[in-house]
C-alpha positions as CSV (number, residue, x, y, z in Angstrom):
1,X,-39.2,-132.2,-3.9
2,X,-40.9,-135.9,-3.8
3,X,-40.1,-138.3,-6.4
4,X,-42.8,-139.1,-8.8
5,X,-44.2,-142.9,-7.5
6,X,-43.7,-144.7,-11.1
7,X,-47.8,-145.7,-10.5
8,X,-48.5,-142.1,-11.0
9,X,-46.5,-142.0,-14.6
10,X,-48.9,-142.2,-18.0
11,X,-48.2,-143.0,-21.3
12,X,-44.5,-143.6,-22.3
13,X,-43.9,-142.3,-19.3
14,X,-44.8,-145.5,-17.4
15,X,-43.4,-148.0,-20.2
16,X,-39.7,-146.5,-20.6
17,X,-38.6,-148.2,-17.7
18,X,-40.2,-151.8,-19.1
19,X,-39.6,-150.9,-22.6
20,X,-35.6,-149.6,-22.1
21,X,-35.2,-153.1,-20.6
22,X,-36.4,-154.8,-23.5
23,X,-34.4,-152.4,-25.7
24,X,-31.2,-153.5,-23.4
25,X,-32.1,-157.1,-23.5
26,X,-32.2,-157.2,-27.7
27,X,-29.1,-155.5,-27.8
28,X,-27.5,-157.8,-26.0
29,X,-29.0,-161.0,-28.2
30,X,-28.3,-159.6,-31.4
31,X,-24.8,-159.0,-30.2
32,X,-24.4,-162.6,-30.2
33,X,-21.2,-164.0,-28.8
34,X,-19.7,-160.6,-29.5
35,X,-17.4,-158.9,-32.6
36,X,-14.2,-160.8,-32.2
37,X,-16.1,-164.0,-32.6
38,X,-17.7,-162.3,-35.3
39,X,-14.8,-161.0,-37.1
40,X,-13.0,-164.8,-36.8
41,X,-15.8,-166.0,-38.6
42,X,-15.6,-163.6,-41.2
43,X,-11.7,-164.0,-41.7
44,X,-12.8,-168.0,-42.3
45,X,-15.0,-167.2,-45.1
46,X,-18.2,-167.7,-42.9
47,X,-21.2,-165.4,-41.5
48,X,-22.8,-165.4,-38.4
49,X,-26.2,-166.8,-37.5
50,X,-28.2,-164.0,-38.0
51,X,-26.4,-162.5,-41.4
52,X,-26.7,-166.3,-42.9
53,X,-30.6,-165.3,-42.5
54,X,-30.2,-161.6,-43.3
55,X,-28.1,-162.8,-46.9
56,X,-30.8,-165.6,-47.9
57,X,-34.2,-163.9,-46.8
58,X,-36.1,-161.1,-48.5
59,X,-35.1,-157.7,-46.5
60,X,-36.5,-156.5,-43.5
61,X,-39.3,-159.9,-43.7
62,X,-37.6,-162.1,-40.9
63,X,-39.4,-161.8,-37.8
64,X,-37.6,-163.8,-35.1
65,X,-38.9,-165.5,-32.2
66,X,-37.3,-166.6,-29.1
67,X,-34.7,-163.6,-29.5
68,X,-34.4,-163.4,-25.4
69,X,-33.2,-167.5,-24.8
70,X,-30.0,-167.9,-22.9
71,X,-27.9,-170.6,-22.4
72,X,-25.4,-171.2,-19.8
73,X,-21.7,-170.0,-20.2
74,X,-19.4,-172.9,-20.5
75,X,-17.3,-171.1,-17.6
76,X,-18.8,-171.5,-13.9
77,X,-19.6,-168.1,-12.5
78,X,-20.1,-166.5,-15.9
79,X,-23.1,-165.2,-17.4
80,X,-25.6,-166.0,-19.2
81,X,-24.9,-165.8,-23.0
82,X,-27.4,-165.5,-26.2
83,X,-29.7,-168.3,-28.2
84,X,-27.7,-171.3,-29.7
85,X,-30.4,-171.1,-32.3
86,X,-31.9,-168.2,-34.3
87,X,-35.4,-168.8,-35.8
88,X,-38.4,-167.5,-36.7
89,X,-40.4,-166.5,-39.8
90,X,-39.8,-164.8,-43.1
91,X,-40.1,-164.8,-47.3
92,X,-37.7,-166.3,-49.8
93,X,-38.7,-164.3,-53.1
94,X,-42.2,-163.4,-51.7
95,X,-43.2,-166.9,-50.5
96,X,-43.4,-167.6,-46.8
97,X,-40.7,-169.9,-45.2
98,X,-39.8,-170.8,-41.4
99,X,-35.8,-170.6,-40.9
100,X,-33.3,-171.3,-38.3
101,X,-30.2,-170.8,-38.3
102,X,-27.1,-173.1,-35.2
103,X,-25.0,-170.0,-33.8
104,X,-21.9,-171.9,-34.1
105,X,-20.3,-169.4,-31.7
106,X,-22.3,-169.9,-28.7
107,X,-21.4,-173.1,-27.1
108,X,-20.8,-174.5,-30.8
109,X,-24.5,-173.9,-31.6
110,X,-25.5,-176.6,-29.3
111,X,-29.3,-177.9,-28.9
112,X,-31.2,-176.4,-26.2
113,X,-31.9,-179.2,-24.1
114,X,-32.0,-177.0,-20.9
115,X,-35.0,-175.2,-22.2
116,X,-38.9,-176.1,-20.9
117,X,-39.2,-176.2,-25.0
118,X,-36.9,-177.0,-28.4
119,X,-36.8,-174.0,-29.9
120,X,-36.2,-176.3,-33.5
121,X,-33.6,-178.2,-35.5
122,X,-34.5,-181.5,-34.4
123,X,-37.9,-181.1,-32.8
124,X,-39.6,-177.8,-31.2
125,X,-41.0,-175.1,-31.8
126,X,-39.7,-173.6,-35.5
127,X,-40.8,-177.5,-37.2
128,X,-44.0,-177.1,-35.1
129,X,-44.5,-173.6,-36.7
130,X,-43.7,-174.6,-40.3
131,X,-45.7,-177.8,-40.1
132,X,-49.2,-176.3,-38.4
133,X,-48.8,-173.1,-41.0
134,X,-48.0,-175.1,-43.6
135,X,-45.0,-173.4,-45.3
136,X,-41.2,-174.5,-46.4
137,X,-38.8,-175.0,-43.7
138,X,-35.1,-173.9,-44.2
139,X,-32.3,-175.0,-41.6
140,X,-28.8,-173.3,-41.9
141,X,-26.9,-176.3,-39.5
142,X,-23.6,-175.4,-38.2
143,X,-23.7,-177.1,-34.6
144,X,-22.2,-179.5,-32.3
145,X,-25.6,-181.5,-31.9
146,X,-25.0,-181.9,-27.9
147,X,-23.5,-180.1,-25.6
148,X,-22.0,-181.4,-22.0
149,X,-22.2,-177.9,-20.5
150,X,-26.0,-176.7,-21.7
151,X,-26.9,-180.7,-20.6
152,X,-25.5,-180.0,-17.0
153,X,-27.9,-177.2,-16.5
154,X,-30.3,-179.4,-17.5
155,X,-29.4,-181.3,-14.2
156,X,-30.4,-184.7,-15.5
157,X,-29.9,-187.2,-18.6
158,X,-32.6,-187.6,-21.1
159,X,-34.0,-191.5,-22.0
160,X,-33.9,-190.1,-25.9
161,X,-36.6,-192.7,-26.6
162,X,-39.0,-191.0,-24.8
163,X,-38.2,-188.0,-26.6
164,X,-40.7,-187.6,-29.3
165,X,-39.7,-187.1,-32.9
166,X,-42.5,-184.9,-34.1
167,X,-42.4,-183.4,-36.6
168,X,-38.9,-184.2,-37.5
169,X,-40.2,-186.1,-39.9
170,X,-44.2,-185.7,-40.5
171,X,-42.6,-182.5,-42.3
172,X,-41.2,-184.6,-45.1
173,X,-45.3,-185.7,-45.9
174,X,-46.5,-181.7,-45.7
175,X,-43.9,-179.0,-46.7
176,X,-40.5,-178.4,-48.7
177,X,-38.2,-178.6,-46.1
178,X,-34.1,-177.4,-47.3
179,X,-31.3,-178.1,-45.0
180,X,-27.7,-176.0,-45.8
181,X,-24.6,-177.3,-44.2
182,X,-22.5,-174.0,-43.8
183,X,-20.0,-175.9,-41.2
184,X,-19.1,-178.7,-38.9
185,X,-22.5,-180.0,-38.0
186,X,-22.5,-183.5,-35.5
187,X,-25.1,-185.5,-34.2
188,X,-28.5,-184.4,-34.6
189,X,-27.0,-181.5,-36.4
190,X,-25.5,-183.5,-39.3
191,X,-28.5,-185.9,-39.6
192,X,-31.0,-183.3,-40.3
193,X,-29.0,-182.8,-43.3
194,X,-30.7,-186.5,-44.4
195,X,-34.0,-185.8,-43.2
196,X,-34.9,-183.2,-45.8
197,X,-35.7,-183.0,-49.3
198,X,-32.5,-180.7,-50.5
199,X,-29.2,-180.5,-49.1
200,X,-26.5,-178.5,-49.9
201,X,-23.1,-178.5,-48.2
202,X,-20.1,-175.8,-48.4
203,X,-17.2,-177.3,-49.6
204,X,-14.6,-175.6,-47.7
205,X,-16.3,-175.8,-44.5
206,X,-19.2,-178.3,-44.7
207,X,-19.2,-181.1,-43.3
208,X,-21.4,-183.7,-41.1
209,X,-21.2,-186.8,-39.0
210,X,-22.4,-188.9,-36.5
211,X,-19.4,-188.3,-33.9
212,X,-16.8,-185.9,-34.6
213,X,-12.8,-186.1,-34.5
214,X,-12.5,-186.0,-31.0
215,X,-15.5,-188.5,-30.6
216,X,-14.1,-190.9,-32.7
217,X,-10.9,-191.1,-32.0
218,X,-12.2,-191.6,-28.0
219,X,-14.3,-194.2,-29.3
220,X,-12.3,-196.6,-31.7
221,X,-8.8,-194.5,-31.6
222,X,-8.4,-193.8,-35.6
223,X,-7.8,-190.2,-36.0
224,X,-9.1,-188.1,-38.8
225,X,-9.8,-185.0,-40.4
226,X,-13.2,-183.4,-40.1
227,X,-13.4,-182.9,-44.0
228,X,-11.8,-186.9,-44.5
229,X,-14.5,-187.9,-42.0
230,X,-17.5,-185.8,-42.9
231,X,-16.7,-183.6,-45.9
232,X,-18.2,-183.0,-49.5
233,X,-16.4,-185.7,-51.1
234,X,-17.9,-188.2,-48.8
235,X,-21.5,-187.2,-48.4
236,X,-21.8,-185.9,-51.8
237,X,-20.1,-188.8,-53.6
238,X,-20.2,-192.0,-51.7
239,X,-23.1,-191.7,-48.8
240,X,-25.1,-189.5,-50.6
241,X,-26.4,-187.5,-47.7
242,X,-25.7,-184.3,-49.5
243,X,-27.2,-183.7,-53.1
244,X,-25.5,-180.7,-53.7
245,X,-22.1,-178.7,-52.9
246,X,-21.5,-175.0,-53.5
247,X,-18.2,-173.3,-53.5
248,X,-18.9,-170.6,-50.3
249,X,-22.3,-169.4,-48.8
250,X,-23.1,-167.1,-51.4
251,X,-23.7,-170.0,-54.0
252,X,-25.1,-172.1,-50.9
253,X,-28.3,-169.1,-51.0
254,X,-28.4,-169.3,-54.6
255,X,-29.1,-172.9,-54.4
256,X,-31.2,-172.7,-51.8
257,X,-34.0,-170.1,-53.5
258,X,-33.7,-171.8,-56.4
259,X,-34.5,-175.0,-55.2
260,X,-37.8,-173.3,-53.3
261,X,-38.8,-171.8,-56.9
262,X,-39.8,-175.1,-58.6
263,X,-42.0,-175.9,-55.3
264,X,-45.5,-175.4,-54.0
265,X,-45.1,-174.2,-50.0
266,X,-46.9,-177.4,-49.1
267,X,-48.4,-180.8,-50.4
268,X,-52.6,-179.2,-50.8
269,X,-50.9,-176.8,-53.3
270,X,-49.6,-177.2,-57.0
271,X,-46.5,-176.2,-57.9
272,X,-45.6,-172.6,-59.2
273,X,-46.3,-171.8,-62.7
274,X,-43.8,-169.2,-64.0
275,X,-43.8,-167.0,-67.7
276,X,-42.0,-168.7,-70.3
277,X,-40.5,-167.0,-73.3
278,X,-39.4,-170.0,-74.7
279,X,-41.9,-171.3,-77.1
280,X,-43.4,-174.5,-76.2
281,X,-43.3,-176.4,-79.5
282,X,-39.8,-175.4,-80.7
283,X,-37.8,-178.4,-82.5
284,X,-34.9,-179.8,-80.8
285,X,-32.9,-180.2,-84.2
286,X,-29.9,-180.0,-81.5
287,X,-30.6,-183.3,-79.8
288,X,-30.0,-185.1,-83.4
289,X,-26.2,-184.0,-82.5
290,X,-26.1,-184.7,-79.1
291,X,-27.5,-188.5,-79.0
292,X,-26.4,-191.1,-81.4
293,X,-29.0,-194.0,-82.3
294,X,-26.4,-196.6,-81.8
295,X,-26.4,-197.8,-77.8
296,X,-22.6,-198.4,-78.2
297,X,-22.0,-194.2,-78.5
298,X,-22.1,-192.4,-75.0
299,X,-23.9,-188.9,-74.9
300,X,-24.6,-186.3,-71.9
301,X,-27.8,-186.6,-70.6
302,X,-27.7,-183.3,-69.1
303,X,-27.1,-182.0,-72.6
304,X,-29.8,-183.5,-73.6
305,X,-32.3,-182.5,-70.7
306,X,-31.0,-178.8,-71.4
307,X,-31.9,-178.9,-75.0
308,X,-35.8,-180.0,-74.5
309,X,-36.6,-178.1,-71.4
310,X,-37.5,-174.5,-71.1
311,X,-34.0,-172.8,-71.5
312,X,-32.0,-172.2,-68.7
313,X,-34.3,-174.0,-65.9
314,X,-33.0,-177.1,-65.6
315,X,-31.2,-177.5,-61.7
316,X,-29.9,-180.9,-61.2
317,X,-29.9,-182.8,-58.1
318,X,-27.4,-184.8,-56.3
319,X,-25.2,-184.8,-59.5
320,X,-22.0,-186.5,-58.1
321,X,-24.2,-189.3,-56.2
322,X,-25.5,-192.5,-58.3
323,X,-23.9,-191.2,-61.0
324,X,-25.5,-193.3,-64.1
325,X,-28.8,-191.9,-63.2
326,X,-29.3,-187.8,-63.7
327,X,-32.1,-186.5,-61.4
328,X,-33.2,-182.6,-61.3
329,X,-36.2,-179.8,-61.6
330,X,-36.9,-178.2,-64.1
331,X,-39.8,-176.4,-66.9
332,X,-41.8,-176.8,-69.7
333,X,-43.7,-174.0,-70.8
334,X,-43.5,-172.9,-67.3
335,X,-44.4,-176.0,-65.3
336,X,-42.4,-177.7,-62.8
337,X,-41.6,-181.1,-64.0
338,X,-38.9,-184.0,-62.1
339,X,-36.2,-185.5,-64.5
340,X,-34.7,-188.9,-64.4
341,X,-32.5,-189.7,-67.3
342,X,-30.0,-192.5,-67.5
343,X,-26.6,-191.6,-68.6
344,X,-25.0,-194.0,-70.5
345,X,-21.8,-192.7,-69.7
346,X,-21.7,-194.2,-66.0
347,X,-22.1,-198.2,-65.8
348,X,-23.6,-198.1,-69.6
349,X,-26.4,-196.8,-67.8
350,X,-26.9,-199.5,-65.8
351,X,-28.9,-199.2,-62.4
352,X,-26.5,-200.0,-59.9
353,X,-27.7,-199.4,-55.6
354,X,-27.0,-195.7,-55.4
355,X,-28.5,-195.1,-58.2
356,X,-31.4,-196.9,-57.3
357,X,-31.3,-195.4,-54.0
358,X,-31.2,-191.9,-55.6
359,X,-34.2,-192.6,-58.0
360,X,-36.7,-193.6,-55.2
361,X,-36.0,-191.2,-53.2
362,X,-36.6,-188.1,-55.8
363,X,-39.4,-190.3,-57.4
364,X,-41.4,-190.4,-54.0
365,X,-40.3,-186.3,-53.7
366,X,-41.9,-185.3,-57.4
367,X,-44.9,-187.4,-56.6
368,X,-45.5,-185.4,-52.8
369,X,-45.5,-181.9,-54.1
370,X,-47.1,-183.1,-57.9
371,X,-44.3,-182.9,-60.0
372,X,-44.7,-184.8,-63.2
373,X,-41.8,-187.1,-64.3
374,X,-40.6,-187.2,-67.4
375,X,-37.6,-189.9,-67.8
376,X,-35.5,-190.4,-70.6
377,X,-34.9,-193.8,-69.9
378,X,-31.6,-195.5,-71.8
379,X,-31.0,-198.5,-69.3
380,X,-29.7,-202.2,-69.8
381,X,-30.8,-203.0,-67.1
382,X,-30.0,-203.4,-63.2
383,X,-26.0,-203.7,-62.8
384,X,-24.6,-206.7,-62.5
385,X,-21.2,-208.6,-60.7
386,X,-20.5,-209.8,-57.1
387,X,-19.9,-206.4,-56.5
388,X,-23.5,-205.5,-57.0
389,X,-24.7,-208.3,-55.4
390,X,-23.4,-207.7,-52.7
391,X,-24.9,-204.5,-52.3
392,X,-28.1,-205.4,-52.6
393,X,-28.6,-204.4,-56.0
394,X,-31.5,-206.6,-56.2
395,X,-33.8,-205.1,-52.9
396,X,-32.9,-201.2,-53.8
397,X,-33.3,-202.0,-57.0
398,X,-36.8,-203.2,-57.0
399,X,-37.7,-200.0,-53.9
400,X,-36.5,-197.9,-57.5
401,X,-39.3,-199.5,-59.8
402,X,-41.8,-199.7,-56.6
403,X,-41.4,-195.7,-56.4
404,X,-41.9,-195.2,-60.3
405,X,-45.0,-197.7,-60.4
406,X,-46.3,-196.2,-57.4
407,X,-46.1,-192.5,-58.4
408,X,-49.7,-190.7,-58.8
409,X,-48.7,-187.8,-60.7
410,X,-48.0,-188.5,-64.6
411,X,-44.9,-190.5,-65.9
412,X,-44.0,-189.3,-69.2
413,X,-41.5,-192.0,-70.3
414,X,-38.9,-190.6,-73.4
415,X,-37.5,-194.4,-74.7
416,X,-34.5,-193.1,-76.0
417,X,-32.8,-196.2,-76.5
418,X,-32.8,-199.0,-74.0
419,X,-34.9,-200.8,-71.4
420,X,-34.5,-204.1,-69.8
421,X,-35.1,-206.4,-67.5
422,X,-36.4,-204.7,-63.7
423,X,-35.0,-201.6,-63.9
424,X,-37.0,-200.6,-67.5
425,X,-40.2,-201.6,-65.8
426,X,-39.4,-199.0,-62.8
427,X,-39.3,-196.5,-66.0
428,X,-42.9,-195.5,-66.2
429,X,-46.1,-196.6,-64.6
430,X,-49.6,-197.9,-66.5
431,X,-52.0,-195.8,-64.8
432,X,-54.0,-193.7,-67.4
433,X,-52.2,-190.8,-67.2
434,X,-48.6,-191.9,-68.0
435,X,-47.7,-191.7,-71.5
436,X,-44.2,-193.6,-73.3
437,X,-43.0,-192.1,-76.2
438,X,-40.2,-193.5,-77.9
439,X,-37.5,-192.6,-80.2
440,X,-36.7,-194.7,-83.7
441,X,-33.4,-195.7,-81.7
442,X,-35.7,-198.1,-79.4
443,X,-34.9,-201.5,-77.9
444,X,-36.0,-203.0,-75.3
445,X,-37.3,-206.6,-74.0
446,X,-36.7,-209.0,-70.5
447,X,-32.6,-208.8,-71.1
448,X,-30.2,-207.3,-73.6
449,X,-30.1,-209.8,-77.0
450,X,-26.3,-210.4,-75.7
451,X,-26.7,-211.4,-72.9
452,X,-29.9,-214.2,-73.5
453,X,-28.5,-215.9,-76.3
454,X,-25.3,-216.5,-74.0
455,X,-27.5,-217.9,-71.4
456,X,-29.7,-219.4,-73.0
457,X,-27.8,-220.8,-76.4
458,X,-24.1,-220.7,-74.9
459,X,-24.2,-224.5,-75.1
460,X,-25.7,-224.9,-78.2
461,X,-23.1,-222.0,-79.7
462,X,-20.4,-223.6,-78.3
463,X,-20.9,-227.1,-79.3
464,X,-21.4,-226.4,-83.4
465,X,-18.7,-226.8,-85.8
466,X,-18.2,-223.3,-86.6
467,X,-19.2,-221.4,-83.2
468,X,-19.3,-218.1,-84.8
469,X,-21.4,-218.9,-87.5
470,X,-24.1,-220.5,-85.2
471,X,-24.2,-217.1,-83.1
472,X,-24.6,-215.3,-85.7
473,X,-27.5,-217.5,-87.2
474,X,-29.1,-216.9,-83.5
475,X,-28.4,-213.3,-83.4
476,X,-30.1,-212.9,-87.1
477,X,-33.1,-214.8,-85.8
478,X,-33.8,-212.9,-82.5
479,X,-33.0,-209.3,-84.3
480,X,-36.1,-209.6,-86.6
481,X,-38.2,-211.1,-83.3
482,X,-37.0,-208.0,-81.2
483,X,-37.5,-205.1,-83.3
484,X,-39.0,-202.3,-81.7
485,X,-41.5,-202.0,-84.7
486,X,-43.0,-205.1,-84.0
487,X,-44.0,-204.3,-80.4
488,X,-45.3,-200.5,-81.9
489,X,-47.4,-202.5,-84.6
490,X,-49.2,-204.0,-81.8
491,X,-49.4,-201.1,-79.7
492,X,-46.8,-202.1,-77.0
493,X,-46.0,-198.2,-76.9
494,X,-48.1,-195.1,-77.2
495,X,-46.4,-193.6,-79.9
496,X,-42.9,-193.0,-82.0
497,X,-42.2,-189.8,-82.4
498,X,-39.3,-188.2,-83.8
499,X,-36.6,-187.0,-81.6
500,X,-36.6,-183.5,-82.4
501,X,-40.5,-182.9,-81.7
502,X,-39.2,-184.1,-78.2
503,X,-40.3,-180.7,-76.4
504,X,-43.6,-180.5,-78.5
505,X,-44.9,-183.5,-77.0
506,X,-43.7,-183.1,-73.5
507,X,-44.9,-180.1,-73.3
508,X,-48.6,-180.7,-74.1
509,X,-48.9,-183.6,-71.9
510,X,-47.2,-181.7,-69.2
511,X,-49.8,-178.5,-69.3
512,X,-52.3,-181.2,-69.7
513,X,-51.1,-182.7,-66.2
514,X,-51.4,-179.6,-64.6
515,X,-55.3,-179.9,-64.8
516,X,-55.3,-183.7,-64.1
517,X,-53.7,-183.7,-60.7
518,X,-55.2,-183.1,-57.4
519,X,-53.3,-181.4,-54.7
520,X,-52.9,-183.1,-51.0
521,X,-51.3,-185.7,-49.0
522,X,-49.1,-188.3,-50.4
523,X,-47.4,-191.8,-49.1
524,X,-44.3,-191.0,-47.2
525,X,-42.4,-189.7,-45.3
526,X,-39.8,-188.9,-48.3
527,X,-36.9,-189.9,-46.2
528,X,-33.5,-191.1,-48.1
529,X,-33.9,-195.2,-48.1
């Protein structure tokens, strides 16, 4: 007998040999690094690349691209092993995202600077594919940044100034784009964390810097801790490169879909409108309890949001960051509003640099994807102290009121109590749309009555025969002058209303807005200042 010449087959006949080889090859990259690499990522609490995207996507919609990448074995002589990065396309609760996810365990999930193309996570081909179809991008980062090995294959150094940064950050102007810290991530890994709109980092294993241990102790000699250098406590708390933390990667997805609810897929879209049962002009008789009129009683803010929004939707933002300034998402009869509200129980309230840092960055966020802002606003003022000074209070502080005043999409300002000085004016905006409502408990004016007479009168106070007397005569005298009545007689606010028809009123101007904004491009890009 002759054997058949394979040009002779038909049908399957002629692709099994082509096909089986394909079938061989995606064995081999959804193998990965292999099942004891595997199974020491599971005994740490962690997943893999691919079931990170398996766990947070809708089943069976990924469709990955780039499955067949290699990169070089870190031993000479060895083959070839799988992708550093998994990406490609899926939906999050029905809606259309682009993911990618660093394979820590191949070559510590390492860029692919060896390729003829990025396949994404700084750069390439997933940010290309979210930007051109216009949908949410979601990185899971867990990755070195560089690698020495994948860079030798390369053959040749990189001038990174040449390298070109689209559309790194051109996303930030265009789509929701989510980045989840799920472990060590360095370099260009760690800062992607900062260029997004929503991060959330694992507090067991999260963590992100510029240089790692090993770099840092080369470089200066101090030797630390990954999680001292780079963990939750730092970026969530002092840098504020991470918004959120989430106890394992479970709550980590949780976040992440519900941040992507309250969101349009892109800037020429309005946000989601979702079924409310929660009627929209109930009375808050609760918040009566919760806020005191007196500015010398504290309250919870959060509280307070909770009680006026639609019940259960508010998701707060970067709580542990800025801390006398509350920022989250949440609904009013459905619709996706931004929250600011002072919390009295940091600084007083007072607007100190993180803070001010925090509230221009989710103020330029809201206004890109046409959330409306609602801020119950309760400041003194900016903070004050050579502390502050030093930090600038002044310049970040005055980027806070440019991103309020700036802001297209409605400001609904709630006066609770107090606004002075600067930081009240970066409260609300006057274009036509933005409306201030305030409580009974008002006050408000250039500086806190304190605080002016001292400047102002200190001399004169100090000079009288009976000191106390004479501040009191000053006090009496600007009281009757600064009553918030007075500026409502002559129309200085829009309206008083009473505290408990809160939600009422926010939610007819906020279904209002709905109809009043116009979807597309904004200023940008939303980038942390």
């Amino acid at each position: 007998m002759t054997a058949t010449d394979p040009r002779d087959l038909r049908g399957a006949a002629a692709w099994e040999e082509a096909i089986g080889e394909l079938e061989r090859r995606r064995a081999w990259a959804h193998a990965g690094s292999g099942p004891e690499r595997a199974a020491r990522e599971h005994e740490r609490g962690r997943n893999t690349a691919r079931e990170r995207i398996a766990l947070l996507v809708d089943e069976g919609s990924f469709h990955e691209y780039g499955t067949l990448v290699t990169t070089p074995s870190p031993t000479a002589g060895e083959d070839d092993l799988p992708t550093t990065f998994v990406c490609g396309l899926a939906r999050i609760d029905g809606r259309p995202v682009a993911i990618g996810a660093e394979d820590f365990t191949i070559q510590g999930g390492g860029a692919g600077v060896h390729l003829s193309r990025f396949k994404g996570a700084f750069g390439g081909f997933l940010e290309e594919l979210a930007h051109d179809y216009r949908v949410p991008l979601v990185l899971l980062l867990h990755g070195v940044g560089g690698s020495v090995t994948i860079q030798e294959r390369k053959g040749y150094p990189t001038l990174v100034s040449t390298m070109p940064s689209f559309p790194v950050f051109d996303l930030l102007d265009r789509v929701p784009v989510v980045a989840a810290v799920m472990g060590p991530a360095a370099g260009a890994s760690g800062a992607r964390a900062a260029i997004s709109h929503f991060s959330v980092m694992s507090s067991a294993h999260g963590c992100l810097f510029a240089g790692g241990p090993p770099v840092v102790r080369q470089a200066t000699g101090q030797v630390v801790d990954k999680l001292e250098l780079g963990g939750a406590q730092v970026h969530a708390r002092v840098s504020g490169v991470v918004d959120n933390v989430a106890a394992d990667e479970d709550e980590i997805f949780t976040q992440v879909r519900r941040f992507l609810s309250y969101l349009p897929r892109n800037v020429w879209e309005l946000p989601p409108r979702v079924a409310a049962d929660d009627p929209p002009d109930r009375r808050v008789d609760e918040v009566l309890d919760i806020v005191h009129p007196s500015e010398r009683r504290v309250y919870d803010p959060v509280a307070l949001v909770e009680a006026i929004v639609d019940r259960g939707s508010f998701f707060e933002l970067a709580p542990d960051y800025g801390s006398s300034l509350r920022v989250g998402l949440g609904r009013l009869d459905g619709h996706t509003v931004g929250i600011l509200a002072s919390d009295p129980r940091s600084l007083a309230g007072a607007m100190d640099g993180p803070a001010a840092d925090k509230q221009t960055r989710f103020a330029d966020f809201f206004d890109a994807f046409h959330l409306p802002i609602v801020y119950f606003a309760d400041v003194p003022g900016f903070m004050i102290g050579s502390d502050a000074e030093r930090s600038g209070i002044l310049r970040r502080g005055s980027r806070a009121v440019q991103a309020i005043q700036r802001a297209q999409v409605p400001v609904i300002t709630i006066q609770v109590r107090r606004s002075y000085g600067l930081a009240g004016q970066g409260t609300g905006n006057m274009k036509g749309h933005s409306i201030r409502l305030a409580w009974p408990s008002g006050s408000w004016g250039d500086m806190p009555m304190g605080g002016g007479i001292e400047a102002e009168y200190g001399d004169v106070i100090a000079a009288a025969e009976d000191p106390a007397a004479k501040r009191r005569e000053i006090e009496e005298m600007f009281a009757a002058q600064s009553s918030m009545w007075r500026t409502v007689e002559y129309f200085g606010v829009e309206e008083v209303i009473d505290p408990r028809e809160t939600r009422a009123a926010l939610t007819h101007l906020v279904g209002l807005a709905a109809g009043a904004i116009e979807p597309g491009r904004k200023h940008g890009p939303q980038v942390r200042p």
